[in-house]
N, C-alpha and C positions, 0 to 999 in steps of 0.2 A: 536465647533463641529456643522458642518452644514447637519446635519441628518435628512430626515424626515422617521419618524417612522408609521406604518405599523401592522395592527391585521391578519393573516390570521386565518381561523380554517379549522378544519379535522371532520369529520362526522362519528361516530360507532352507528349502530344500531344492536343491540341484539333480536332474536325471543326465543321463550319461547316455544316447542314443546312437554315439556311433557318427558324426561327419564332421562335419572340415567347416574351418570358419573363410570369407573371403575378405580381403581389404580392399575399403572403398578407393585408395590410390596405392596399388600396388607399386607405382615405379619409383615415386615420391620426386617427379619432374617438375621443373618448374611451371606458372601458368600457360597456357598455347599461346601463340603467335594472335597479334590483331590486326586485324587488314585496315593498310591505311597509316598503320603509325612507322611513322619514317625512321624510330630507332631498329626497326624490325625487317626492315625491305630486304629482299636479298636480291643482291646484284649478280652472284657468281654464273659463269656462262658456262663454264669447262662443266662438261657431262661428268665426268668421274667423281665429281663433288656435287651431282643432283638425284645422287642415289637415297629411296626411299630406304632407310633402316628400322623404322618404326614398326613394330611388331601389331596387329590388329588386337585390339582387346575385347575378348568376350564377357560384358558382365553377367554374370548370374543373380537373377533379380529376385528369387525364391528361398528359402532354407533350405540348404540341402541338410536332409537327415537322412539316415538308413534305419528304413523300417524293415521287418520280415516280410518277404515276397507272398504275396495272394497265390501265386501262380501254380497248377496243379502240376506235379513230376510225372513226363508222359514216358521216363526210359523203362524200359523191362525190369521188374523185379526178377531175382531171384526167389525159388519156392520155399516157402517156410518151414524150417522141420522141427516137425511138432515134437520131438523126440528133445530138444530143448529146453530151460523153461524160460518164459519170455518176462523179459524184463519190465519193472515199472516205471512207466509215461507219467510226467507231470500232467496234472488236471486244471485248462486256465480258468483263470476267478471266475466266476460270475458274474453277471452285470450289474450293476451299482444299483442298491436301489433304496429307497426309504427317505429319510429328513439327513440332511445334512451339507457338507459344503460343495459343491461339482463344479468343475473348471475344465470345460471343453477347448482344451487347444486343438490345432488343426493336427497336429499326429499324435498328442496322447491326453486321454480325460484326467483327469485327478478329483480322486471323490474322498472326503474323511467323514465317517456319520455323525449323527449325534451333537453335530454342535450348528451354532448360528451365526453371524456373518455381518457386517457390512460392510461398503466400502467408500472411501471419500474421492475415488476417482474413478469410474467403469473403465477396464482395463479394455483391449482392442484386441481380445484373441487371435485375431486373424492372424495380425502384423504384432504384435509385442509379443517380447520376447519373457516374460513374467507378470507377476500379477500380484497385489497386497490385500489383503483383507483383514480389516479388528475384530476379534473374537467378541462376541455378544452373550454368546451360549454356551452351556457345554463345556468342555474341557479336552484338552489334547494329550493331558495325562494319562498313556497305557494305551492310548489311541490307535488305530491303522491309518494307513492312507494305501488306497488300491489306483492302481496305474493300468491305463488300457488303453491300447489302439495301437503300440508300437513294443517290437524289442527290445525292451527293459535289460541293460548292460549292469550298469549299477545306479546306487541313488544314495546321496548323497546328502546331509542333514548338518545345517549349526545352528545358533541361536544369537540374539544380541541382550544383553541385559541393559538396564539403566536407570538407574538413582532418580528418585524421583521425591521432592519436600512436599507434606501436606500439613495445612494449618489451618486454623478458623477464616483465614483469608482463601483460601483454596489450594489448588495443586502446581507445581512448581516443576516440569521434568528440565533434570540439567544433563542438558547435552553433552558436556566436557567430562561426564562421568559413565561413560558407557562400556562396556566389555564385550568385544566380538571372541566366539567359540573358533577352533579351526572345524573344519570339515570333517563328519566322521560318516562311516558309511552303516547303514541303516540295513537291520538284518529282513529279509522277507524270503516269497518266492511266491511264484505263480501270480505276480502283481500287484502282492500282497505285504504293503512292510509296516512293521511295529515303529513306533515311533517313541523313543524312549532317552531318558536323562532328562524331563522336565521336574520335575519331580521336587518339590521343596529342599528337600534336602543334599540335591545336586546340582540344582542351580549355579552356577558359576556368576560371580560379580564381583566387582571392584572390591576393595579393604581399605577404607577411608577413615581418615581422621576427621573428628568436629571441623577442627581448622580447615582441612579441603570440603568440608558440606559447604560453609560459610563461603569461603572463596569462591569457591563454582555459584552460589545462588547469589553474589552481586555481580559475577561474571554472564552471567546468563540473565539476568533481571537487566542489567546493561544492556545488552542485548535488543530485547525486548523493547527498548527508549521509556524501562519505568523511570520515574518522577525518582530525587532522591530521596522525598518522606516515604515515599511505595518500599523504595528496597530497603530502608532503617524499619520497617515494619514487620518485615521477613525476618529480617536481622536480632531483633529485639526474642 
């Protein structure tokens, strides 16, 4: 097998904004009642057994996030005394500007420069909750990614690696060879976070023997409904 083998990875970053998830069937009751079906009829007369108990459900049809409030503080300060020395306020980012990747969700932007982009699905900012995009350009090595539009809590960063065969027949990614990062949190401030541990040499990826390359690429050539001269060709 004259393969040479291949790490690529995928980047997910998670922000932390602060609210509450809901469930589309909070009570986990079985389906409603259908009018009409005779297994269903209620015959009971006695009033003390036609008590409604069923609670009203409100759904909430939007994301709830907690953003920082717009709203101006109209209570009385106290007067300043200048006899103090006054402490240093963080300064927020600037606003995103130049060549690079920008993902306008509806409470935070996410911009990284310097690199290029595309994608094989247009993601639905409005309503989706994430978004994917393959690197074209650039590089994420040493990178920022600047956050805007909401109270940034924390942010959250892993990556996925995965084994990938190239040959004079082409490229081969084997899925049953992949490595998910846990979550680490990503150092910044003012909107502003480093994006760090890509890096060749910190890469994280599986530790594979011949024997598992081989097995994963007629497991995944399978897959695929290659022909069996197709995958003894990988094989070889």
């Amino acid at each position: 097998m004259n393969n040479r083998i291949y790490i690529y990875g995928i980047l997910f970053i998670a922000v932390m904004l602060g609210g509450c998830n809901n469930s589309s069937n909070p009570t986990g009751q079985a389906p409603p009642i259908k009018m009409g079906d005779p297994a269903t009829i209620v015959t009971e007369t006695d009033s003390q057994y036609l008590v409604d108990v069923v609670n009203d459900l409100n759904i909430v049809t939007s994301r709830p996030v907690t953003i920082a409030s717009t709203e101006k503080d109209t209570s009385p300060q106290a007067p300043a005394d200048s006899s103090q020395p006054t402490a240093n306020t963080d300064v927020p980012a600037a606003p995103v500007t130049g060549a690079g990747l920008e993902v306008p969700f509806p409470q935070v932007t996410f911009f990284i420069p310097g690199i290029g982009t595309k994608t094989y699905k247009e993601p639905n900012l409005e309503t989706d909750y994430g978004a994917s995009y393959e690197l074209t350009e650039g590089s994420l090595v040493g990178n920022k990614i600047t956050i805007q539009g909401a109270e940034i809590n924390d942010v959250y960063m892993r990556y996925q690696t995965i084994i990938v065969a190239r040959n004079n027949l082409g490229t081969l990614p084997l899925e049953s060879l992949r490595k998910l990062t846990e979550w680490k949190k990503v150092k910044g401030s003012n909107g502003v976070y480093q994006i760090e541990g890509l890096e060749d040499n910190k890469l994280q990826g599986l530790v594979v023997s011949n024997r598992a390359i081989r097995n994963a690429i007629s497991r995944d050539a399978r897959a695929r409904n290659w022909s069996r001269n197709g995958i003894q060709q990988w094989l070889n």
